[in-house]
CHARMM-style PDB file with segment names, atoms N, HN, CA, C and O in Angstrom:
ATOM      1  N   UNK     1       0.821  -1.195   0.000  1.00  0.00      PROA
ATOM      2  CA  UNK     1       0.000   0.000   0.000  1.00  0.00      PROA
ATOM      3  C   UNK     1       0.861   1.253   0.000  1.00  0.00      PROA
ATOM      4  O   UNK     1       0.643   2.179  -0.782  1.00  0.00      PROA
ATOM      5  N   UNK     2       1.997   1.264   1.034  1.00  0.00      PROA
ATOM      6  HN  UNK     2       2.174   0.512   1.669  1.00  0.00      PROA
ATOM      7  CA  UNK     2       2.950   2.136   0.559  1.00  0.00      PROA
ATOM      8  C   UNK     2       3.650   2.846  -0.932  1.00  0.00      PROA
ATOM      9  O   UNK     2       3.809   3.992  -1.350  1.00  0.00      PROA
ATOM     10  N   UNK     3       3.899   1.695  -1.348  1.00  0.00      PROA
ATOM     11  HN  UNK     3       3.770   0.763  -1.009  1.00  0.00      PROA
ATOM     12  CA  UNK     3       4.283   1.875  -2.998  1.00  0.00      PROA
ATOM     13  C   UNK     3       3.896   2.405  -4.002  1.00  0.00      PROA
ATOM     14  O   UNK     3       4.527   2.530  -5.051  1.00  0.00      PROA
ATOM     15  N   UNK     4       2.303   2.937  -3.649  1.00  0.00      PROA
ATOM     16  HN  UNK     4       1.790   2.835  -2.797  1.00  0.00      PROA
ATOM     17  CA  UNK     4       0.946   3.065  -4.382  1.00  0.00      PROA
ATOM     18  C   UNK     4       1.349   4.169  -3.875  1.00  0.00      PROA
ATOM     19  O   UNK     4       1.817   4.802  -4.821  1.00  0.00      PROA
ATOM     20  N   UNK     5       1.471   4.958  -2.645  1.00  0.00      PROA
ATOM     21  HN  UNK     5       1.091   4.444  -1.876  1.00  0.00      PROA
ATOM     22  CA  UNK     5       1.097   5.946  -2.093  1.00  0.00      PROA
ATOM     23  C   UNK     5       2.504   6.463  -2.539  1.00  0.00      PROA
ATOM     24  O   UNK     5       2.370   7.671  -2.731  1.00  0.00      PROA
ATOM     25  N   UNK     6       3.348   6.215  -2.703  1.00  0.00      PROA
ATOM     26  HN  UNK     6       3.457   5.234  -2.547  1.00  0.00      PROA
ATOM     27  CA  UNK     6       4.321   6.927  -3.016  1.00  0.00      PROA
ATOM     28  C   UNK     6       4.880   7.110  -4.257  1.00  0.00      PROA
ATOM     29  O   UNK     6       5.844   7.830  -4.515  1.00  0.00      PROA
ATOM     30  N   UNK     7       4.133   6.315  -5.149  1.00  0.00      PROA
ATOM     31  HN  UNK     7       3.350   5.730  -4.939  1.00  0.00      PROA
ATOM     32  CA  UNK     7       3.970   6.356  -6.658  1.00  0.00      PROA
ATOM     33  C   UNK     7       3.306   7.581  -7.210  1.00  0.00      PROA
ATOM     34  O   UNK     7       3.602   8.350  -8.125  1.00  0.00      PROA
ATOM     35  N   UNK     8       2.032   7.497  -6.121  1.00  0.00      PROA
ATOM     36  HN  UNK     8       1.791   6.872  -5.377  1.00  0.00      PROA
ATOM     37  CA  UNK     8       0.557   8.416  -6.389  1.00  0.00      PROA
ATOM     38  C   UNK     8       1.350   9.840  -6.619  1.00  0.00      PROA
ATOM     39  O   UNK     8       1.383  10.457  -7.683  1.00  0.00      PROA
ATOM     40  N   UNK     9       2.054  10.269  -5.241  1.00  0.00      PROA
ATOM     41  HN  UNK     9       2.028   9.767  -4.376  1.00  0.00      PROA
ATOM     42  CA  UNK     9       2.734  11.213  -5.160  1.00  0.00      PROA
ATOM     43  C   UNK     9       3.683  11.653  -5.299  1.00  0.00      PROA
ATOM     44  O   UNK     9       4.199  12.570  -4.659  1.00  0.00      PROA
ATOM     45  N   UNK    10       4.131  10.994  -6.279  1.00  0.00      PROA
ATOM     46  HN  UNK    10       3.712  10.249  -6.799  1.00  0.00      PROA
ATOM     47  CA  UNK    10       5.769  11.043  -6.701  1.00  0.00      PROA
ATOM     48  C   UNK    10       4.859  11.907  -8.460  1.00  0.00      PROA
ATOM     49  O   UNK    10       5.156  12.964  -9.016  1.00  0.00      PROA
ATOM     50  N   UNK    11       3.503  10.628  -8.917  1.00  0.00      PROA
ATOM     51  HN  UNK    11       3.262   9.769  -8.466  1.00  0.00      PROA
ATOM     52  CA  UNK    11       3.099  11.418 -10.128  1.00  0.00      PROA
ATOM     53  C   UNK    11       2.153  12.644  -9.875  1.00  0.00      PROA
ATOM     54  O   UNK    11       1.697  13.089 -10.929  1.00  0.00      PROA
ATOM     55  N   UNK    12       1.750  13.291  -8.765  1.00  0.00      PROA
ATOM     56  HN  UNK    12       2.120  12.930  -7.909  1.00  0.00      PROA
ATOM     57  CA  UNK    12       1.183  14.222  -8.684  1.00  0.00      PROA
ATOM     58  C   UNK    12       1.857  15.193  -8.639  1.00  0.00      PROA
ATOM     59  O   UNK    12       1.321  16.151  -9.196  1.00  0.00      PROA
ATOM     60  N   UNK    13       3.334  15.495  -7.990  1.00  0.00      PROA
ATOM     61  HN  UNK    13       3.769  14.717  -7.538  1.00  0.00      PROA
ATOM     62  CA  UNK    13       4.431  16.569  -7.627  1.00  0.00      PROA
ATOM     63  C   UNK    13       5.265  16.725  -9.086  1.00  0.00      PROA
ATOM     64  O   UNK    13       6.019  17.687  -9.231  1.00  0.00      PROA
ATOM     65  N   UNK    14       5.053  15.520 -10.382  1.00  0.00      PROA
ATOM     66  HN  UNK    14       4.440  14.738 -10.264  1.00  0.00      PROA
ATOM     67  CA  UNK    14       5.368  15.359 -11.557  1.00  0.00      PROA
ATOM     68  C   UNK    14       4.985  16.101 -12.483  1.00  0.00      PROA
ATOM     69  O   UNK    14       5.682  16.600 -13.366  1.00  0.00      PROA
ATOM     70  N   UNK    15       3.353  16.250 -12.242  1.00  0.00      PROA
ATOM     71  HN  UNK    15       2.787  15.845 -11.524  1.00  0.00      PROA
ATOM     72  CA  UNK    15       2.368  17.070 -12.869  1.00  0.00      PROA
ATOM     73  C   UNK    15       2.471  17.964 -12.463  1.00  0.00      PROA
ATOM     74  O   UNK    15       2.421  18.776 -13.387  1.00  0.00      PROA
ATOM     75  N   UNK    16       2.631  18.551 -11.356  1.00  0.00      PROA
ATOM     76  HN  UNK    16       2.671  17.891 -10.605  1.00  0.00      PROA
ATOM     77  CA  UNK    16       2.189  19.765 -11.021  1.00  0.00      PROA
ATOM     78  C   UNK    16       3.579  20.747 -10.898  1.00  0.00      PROA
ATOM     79  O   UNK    16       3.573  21.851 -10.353  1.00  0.00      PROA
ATOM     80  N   UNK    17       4.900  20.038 -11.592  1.00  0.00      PROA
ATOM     81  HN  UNK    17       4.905  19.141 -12.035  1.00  0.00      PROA
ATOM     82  CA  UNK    17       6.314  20.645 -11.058  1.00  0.00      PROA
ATOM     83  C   UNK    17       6.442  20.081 -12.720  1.00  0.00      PROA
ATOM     84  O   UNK    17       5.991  20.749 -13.650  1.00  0.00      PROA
ATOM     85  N   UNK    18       6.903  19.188 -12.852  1.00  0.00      PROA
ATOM     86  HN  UNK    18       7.270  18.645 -12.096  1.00  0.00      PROA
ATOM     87  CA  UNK    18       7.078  19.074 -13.964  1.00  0.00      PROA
ATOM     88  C   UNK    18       7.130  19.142 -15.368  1.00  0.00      PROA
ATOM     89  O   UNK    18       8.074  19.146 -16.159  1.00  0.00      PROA
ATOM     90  N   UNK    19       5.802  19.199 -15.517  1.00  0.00      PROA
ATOM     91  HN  UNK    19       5.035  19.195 -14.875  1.00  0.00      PROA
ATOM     92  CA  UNK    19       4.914  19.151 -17.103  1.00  0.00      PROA
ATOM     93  C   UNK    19       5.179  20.667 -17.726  1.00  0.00      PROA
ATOM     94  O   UNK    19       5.508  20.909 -18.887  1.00  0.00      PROA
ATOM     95  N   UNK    20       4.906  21.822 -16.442  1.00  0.00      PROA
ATOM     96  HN  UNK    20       4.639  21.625 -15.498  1.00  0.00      PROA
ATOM     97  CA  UNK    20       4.397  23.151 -16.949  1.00  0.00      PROA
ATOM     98  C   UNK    20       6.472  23.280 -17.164  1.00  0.00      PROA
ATOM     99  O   UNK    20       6.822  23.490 -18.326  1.00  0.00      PROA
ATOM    100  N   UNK    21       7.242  23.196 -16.460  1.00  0.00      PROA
ATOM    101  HN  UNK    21       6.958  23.026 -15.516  1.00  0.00      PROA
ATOM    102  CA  UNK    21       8.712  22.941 -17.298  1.00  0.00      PROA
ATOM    103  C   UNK    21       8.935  22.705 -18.572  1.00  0.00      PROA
ATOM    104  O   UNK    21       9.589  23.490 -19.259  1.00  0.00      PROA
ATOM    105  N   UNK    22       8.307  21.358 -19.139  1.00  0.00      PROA
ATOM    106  HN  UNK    22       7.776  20.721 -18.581  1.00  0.00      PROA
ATOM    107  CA  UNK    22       8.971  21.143 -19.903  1.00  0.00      PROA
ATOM    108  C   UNK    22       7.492  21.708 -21.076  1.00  0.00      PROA
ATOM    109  O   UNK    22       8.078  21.752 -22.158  1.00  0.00      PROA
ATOM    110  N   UNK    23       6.452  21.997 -21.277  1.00  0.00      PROA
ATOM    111  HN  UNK    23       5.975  21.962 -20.398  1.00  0.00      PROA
ATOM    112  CA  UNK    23       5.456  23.487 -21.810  1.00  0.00      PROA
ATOM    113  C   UNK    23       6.195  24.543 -22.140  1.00  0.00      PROA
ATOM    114  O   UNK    23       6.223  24.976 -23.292  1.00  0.00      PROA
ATOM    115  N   UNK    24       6.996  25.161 -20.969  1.00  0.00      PROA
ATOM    116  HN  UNK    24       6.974  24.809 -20.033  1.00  0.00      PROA
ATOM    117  CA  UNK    24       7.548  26.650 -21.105  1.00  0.00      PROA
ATOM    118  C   UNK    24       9.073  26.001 -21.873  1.00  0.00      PROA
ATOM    119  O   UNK    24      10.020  26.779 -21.759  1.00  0.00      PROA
ATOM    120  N   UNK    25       9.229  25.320 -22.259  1.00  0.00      PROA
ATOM    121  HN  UNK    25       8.459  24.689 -22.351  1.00  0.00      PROA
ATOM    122  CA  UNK    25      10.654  24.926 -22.297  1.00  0.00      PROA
ATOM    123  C   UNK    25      11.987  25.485 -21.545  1.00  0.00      PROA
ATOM    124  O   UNK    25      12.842  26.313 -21.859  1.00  0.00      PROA
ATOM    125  N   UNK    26      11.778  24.685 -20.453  1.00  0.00      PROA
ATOM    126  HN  UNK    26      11.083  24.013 -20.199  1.00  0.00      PROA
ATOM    127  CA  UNK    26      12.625  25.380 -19.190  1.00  0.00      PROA
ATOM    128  C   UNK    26      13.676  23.955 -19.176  1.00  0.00      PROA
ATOM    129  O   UNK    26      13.802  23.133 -18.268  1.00  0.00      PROA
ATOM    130  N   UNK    27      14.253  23.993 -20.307  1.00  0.00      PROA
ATOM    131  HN  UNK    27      14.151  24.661 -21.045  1.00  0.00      PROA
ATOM    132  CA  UNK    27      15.482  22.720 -20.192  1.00  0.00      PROA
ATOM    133  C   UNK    27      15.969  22.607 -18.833  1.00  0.00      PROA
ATOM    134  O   UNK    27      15.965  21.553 -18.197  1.00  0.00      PROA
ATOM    135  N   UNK    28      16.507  24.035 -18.286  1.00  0.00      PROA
ATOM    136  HN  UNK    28      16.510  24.891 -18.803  1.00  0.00      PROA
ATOM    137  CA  UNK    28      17.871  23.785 -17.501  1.00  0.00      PROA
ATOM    138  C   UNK    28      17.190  23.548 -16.655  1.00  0.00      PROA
ATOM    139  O   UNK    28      17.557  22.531 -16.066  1.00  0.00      PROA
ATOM    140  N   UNK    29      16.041  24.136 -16.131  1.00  0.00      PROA
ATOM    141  HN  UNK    29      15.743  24.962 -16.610  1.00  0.00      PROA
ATOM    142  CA  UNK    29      15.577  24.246 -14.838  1.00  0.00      PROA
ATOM    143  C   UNK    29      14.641  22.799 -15.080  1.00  0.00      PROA
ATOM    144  O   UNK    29      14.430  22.120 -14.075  1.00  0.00      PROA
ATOM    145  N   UNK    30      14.181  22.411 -16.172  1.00  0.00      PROA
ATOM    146  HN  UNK    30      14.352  22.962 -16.989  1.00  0.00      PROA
ATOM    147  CA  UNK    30      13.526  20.834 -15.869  1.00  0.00      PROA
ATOM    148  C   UNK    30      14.737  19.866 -15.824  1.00  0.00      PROA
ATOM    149  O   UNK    30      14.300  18.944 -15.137  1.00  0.00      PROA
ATOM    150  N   UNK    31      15.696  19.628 -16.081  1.00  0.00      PROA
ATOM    151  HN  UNK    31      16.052  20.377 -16.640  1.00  0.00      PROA
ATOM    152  CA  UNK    31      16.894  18.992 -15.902  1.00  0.00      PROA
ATOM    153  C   UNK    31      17.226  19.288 -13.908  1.00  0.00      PROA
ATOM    154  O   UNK    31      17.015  18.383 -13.100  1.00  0.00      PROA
ATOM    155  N   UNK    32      17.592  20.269 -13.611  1.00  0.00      PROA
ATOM    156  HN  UNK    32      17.764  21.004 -14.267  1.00  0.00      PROA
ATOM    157  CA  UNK    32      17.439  20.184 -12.143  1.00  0.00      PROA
ATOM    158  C   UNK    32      16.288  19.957 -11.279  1.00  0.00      PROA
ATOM    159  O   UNK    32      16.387  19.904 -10.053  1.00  0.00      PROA
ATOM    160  N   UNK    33      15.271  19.833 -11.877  1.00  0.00      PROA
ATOM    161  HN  UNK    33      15.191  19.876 -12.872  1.00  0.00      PROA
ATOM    162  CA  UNK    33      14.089  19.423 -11.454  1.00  0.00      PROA
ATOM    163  C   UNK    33      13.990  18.302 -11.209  1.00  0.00      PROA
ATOM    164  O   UNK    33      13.462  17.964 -10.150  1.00  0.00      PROA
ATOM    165  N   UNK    34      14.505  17.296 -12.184  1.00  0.00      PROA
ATOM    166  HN  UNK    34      14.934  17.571 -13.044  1.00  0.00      PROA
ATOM    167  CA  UNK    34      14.594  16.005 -12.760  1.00  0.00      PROA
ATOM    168  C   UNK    34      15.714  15.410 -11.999  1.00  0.00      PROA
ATOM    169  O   UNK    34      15.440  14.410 -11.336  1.00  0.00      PROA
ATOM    170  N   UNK    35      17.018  15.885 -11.977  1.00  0.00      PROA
ATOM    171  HN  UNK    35      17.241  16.697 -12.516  1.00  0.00      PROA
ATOM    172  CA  UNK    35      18.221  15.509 -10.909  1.00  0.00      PROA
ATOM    173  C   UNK    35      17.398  15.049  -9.298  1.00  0.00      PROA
ATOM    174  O   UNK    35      17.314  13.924  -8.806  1.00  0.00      PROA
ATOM    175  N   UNK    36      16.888  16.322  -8.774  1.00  0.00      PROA
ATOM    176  HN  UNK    36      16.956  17.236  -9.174  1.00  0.00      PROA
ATOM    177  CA  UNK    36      16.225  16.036  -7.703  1.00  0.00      PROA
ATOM    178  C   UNK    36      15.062  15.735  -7.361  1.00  0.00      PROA
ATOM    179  O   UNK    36      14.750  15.625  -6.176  1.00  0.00      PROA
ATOM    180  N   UNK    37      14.047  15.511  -8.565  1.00  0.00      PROA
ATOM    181  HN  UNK    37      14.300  15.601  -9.529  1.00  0.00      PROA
ATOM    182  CA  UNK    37      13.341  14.522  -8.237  1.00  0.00      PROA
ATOM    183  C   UNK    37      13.724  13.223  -8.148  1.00  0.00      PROA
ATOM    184  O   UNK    37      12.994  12.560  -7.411  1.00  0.00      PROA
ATOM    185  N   UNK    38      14.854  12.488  -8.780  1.00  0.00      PROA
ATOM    186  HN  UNK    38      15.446  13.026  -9.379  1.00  0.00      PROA
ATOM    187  CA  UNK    38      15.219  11.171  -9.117  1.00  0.00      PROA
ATOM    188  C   UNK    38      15.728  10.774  -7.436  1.00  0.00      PROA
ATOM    189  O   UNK    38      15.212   9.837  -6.827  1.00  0.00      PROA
ATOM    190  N   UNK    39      16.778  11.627  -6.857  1.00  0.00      PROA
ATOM    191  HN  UNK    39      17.198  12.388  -7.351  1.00  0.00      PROA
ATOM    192  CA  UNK    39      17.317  11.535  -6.291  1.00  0.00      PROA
ATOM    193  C   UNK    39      16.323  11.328  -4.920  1.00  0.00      PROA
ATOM    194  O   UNK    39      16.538  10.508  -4.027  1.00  0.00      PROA
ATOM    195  N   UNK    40      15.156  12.304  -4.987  1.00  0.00      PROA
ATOM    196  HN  UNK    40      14.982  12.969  -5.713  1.00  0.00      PROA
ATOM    197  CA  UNK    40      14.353  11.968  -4.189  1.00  0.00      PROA
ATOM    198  C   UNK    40      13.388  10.691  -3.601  1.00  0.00      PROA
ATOM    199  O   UNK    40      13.075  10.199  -2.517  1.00  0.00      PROA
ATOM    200  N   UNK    41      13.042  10.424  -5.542  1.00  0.00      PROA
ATOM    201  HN  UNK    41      13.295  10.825  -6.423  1.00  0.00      PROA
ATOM    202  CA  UNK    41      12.501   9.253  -5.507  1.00  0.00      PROA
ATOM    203  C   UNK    41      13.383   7.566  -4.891  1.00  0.00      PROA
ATOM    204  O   UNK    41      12.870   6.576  -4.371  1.00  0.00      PROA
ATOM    205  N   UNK    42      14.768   7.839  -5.227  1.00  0.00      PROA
ATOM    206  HN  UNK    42      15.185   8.644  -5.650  1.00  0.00      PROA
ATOM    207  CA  UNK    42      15.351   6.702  -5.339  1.00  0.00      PROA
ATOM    208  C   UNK    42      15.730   6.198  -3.164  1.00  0.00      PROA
ATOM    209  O   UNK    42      15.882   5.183  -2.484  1.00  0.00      PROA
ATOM    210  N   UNK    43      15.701   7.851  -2.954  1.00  0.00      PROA
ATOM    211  HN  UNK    43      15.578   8.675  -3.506  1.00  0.00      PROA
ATOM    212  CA  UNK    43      15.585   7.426  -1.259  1.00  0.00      PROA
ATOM    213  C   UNK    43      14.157   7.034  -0.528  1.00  0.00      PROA
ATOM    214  O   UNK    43      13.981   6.191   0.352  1.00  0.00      PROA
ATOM    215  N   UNK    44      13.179   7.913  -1.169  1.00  0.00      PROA
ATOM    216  HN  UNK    44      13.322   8.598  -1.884  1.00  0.00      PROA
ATOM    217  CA  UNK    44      11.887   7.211  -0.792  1.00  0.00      PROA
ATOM    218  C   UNK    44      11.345   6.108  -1.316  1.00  0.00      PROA
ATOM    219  O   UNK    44      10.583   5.497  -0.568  1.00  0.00      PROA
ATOM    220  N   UNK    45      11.593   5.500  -2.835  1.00  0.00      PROA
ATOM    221  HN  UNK    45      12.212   5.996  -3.443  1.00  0.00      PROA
ATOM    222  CA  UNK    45      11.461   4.173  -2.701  1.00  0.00      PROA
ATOM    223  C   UNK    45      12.106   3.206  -1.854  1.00  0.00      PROA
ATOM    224  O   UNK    45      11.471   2.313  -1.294  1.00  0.00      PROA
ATOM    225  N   UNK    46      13.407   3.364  -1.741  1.00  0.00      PROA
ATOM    226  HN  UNK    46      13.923   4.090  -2.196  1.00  0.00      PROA
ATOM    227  CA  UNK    46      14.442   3.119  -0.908  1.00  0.00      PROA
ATOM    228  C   UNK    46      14.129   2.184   0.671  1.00  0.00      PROA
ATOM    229  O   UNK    46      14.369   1.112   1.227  1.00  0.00      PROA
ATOM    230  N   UNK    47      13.388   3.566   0.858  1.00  0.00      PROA
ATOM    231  HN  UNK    47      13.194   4.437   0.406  1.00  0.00      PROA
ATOM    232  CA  UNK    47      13.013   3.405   2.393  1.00  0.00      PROA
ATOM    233  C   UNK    47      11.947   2.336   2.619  1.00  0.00      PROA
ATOM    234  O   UNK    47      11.981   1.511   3.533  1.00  0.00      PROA
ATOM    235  N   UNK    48      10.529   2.490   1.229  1.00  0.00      PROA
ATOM    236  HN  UNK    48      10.501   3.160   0.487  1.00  0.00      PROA
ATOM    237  CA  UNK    48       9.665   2.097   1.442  1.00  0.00      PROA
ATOM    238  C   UNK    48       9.970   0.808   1.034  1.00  0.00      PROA
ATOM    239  O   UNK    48       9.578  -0.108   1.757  1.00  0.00      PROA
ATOM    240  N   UNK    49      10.441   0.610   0.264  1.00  0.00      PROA
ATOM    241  HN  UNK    49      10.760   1.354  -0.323  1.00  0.00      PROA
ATOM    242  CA  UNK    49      11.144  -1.063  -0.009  1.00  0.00      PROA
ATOM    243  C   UNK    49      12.371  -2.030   1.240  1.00  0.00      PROA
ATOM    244  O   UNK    49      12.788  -3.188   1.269  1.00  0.00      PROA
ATOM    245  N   UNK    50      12.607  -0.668   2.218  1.00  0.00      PROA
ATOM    246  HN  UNK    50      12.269   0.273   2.194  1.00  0.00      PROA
ATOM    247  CA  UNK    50      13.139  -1.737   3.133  1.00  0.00      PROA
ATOM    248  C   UNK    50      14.649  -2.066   2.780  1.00  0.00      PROA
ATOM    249  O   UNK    50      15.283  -3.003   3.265  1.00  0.00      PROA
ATOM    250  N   UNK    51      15.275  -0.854   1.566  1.00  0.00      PROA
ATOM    251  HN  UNK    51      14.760  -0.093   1.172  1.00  0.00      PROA
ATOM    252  CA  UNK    51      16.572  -0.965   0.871  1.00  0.00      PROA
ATOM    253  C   UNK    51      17.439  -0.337   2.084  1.00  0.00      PROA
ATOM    254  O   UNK    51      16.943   0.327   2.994  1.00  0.00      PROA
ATOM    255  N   UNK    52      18.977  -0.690   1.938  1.00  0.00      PROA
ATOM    256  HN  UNK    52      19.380  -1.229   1.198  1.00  0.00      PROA
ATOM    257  CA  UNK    52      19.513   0.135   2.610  1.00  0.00      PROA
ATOM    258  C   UNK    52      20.000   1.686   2.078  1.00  0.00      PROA
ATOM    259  O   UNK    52      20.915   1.808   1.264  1.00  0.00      PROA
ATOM    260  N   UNK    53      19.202   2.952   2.699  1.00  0.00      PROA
ATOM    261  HN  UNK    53      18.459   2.853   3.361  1.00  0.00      PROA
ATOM    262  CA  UNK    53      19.473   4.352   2.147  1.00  0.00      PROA
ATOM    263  C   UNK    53      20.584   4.981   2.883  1.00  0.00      PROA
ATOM    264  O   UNK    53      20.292   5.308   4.034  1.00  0.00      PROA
ATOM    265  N   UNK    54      21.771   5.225   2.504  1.00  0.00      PROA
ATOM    266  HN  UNK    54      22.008   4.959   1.569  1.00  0.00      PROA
ATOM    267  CA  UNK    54      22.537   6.339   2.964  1.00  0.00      PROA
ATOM    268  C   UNK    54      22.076   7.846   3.612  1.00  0.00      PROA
ATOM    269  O   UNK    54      21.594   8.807   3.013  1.00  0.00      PROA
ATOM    270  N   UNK    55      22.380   7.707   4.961  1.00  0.00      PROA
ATOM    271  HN  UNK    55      22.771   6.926   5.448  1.00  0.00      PROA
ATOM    272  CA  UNK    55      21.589   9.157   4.935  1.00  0.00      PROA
ATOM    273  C   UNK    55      22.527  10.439   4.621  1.00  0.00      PROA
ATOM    274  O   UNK    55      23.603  10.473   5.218  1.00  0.00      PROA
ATOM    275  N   UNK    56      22.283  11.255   3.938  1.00  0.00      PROA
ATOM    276  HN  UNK    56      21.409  11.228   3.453  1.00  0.00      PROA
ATOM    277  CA  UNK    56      22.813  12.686   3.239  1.00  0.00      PROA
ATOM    278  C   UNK    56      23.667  13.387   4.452  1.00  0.00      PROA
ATOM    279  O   UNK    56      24.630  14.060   4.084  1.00  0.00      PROA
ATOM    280  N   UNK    57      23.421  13.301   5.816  1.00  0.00      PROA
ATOM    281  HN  UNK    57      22.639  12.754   6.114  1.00  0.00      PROA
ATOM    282  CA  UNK    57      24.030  14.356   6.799  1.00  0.00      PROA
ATOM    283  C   UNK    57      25.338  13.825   7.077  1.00  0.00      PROA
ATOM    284  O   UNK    57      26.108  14.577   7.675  1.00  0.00      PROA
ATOM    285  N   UNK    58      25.872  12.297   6.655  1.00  0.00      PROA
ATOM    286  HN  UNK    58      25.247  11.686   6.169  1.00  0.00      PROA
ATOM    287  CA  UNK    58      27.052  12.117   6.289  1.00  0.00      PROA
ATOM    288  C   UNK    58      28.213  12.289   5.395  1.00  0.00      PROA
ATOM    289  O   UNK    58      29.441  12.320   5.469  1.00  0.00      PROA
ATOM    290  N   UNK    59      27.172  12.399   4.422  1.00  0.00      PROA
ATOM    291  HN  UNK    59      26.175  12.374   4.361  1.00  0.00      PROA
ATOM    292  CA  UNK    59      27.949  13.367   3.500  1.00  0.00      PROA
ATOM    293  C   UNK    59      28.471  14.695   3.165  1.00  0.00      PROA
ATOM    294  O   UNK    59      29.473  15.039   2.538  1.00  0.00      PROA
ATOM    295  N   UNK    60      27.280  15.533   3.902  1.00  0.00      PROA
ATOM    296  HN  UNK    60      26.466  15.254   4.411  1.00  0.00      PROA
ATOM    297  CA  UNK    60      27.933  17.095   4.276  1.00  0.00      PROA
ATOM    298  C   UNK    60      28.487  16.782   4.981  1.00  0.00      PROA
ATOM    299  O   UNK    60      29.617  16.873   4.502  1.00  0.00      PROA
ATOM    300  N   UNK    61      28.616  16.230   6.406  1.00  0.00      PROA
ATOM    301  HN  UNK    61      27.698  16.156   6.795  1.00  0.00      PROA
ATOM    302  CA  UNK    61      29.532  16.169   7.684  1.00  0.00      PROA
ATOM    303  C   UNK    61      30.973  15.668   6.992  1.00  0.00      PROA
ATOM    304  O   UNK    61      31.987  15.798   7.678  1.00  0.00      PROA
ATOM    305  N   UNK    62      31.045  15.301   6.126  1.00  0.00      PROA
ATOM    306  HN  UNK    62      30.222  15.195   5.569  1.00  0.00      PROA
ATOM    307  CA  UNK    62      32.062  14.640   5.595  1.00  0.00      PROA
ATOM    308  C   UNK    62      32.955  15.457   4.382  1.00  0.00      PROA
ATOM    309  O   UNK    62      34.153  15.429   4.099  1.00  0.00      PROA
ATOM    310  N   UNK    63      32.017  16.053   3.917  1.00  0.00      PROA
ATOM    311  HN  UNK    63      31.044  16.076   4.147  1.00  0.00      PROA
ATOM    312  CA  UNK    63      32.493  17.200   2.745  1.00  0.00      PROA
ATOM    313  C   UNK    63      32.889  18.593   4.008  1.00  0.00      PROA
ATOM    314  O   UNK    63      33.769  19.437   3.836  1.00  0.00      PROA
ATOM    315  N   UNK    64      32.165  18.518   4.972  1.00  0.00      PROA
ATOM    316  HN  UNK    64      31.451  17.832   5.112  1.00  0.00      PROA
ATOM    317  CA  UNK    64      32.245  20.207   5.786  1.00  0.00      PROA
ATOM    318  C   UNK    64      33.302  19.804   6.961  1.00  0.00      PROA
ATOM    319  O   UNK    64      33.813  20.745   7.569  1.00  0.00      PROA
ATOM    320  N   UNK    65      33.670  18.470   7.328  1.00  0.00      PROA
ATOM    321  HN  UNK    65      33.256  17.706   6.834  1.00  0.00      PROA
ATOM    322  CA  UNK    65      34.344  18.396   8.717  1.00  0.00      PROA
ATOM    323  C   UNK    65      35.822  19.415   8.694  1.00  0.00      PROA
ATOM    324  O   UNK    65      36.076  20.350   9.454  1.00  0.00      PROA
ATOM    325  N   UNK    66      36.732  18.831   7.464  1.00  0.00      PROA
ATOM    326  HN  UNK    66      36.525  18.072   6.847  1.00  0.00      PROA
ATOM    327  CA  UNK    66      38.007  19.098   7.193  1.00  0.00      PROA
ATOM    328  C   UNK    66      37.819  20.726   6.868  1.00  0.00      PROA
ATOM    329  O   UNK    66      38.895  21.324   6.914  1.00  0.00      PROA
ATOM    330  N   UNK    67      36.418  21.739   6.481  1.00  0.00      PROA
ATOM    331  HN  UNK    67      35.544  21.254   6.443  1.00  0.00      PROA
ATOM    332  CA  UNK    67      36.607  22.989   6.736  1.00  0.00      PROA
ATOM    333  C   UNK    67      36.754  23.816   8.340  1.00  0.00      PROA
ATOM    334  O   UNK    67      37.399  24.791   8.725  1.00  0.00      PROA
ATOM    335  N   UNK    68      35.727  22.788   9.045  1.00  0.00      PROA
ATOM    336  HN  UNK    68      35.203  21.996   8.732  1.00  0.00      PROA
ATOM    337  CA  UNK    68      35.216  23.413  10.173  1.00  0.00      PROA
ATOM    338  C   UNK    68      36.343  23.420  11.242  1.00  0.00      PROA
ATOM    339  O   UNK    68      36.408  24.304  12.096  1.00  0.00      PROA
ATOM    340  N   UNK    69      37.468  22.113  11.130  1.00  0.00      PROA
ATOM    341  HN  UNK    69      37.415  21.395  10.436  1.00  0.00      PROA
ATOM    342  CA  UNK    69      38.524  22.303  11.747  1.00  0.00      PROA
ATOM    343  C   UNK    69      39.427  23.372  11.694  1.00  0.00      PROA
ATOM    344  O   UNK    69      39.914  23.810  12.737  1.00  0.00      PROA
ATOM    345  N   UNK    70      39.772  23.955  10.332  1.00  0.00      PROA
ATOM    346  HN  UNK    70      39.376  23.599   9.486  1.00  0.00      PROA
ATOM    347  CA  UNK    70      40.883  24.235   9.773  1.00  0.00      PROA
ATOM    348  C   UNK    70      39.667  26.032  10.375  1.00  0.00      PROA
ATOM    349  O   UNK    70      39.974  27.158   9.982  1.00  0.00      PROA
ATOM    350  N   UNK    71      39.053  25.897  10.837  1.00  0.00      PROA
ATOM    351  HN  UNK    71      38.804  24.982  11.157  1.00  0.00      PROA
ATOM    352  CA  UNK    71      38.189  27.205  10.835  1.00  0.00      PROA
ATOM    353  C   UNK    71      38.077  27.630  12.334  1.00  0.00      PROA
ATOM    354  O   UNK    71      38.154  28.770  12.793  1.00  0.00      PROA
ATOM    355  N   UNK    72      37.851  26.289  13.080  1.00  0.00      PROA
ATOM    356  HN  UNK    72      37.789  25.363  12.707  1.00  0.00      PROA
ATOM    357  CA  UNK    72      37.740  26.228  14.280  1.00  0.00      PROA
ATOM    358  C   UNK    72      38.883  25.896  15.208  1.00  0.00      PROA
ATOM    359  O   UNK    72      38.836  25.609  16.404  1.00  0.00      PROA
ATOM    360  N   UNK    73      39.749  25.981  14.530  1.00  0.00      PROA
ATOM    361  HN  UNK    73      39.787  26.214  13.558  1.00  0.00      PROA
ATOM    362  CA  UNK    73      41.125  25.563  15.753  1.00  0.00      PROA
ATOM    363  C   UNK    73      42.201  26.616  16.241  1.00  0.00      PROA
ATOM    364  OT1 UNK    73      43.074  26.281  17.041  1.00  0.00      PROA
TER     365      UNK     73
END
């Protein structure tokens, strides 16, 4: 039932973000639209399938640690 529900609303935020993009021909901005919808989708299927998802705050913490030292010491 999950899958449905997150299908439903994965194609409603599609339509309503999407469509009028690629109407106006908004390449660049439907291309980043498209980056982060995918990216979105692929963690919320992710989750709802029970996959293992990386969570993102490791990755800034990981891209930002080696500034915050060199900032903070």
């Amino acid at each position: 039932m999950a899958l449905f529900t997150v299908t439903a609303v994965f194609l409603l935020i599609f339509i309503i973000q999407g469509l009028p993009l690629i109407r106006q021909k908004k390449w660049g901005d439907f291309y980043v639209f498209l980056g982060i919808f995918l990216l979105a989708g692929y963690i919320a299927y992710g989750e709802v399938l029970g996959f293992y998802v990386p969570n993102p705050v490791y990755l800034i913490k990981w891209i930002f640690d080696p500034l915050a030292r060199l900032m903070f010491q």
